[in-house]
N, C-alpha and C positions, 0 to 999 in steps of 0.2 A: 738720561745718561749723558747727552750731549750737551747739559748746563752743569754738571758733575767736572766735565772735562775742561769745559770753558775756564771754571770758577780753580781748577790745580793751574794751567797755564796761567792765569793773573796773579796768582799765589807764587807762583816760579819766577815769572816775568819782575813782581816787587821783590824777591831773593835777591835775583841776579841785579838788580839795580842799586841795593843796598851793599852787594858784594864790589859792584864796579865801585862806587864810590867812598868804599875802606880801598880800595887801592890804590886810588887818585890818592886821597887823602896822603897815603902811605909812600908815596910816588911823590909827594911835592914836600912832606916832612924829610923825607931821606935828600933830599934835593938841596933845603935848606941845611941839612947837615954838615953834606960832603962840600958845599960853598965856605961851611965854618962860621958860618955865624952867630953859633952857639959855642960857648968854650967849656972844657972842664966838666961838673958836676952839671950842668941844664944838659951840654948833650949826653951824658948819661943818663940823666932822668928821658931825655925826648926819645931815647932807643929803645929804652925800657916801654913806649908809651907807644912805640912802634908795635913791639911785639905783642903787649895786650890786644892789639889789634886785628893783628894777624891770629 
């Protein structure tokens, strides 16, 4: 029982770590945005590529 429960928390633990880093991700893409260094149709495509992610 207690290798059952182990075995969900590291199954949780790899979730939330691939959840932290779509939002780094997401957090440094919005970052590049709002600076502008994308113009026109790329940052359209890059927001579009946001919320896929989301």
């Amino acid at each position: 029982n207690n290798s059952w429960r182990n075995r969900d928390n590291r199954s949780r633990k790899k979730k939330m770590l691939k959840l932290e880093f779509c939002l780094q991700e997401t957090r440094s893409q919005t970052r590049k945005l709002t600076r502008g260094e994308q113009k026109g149709e790329r940052r359209h495509i890059e927001i579009k590529e946001i919320r896929d992610l989301v």
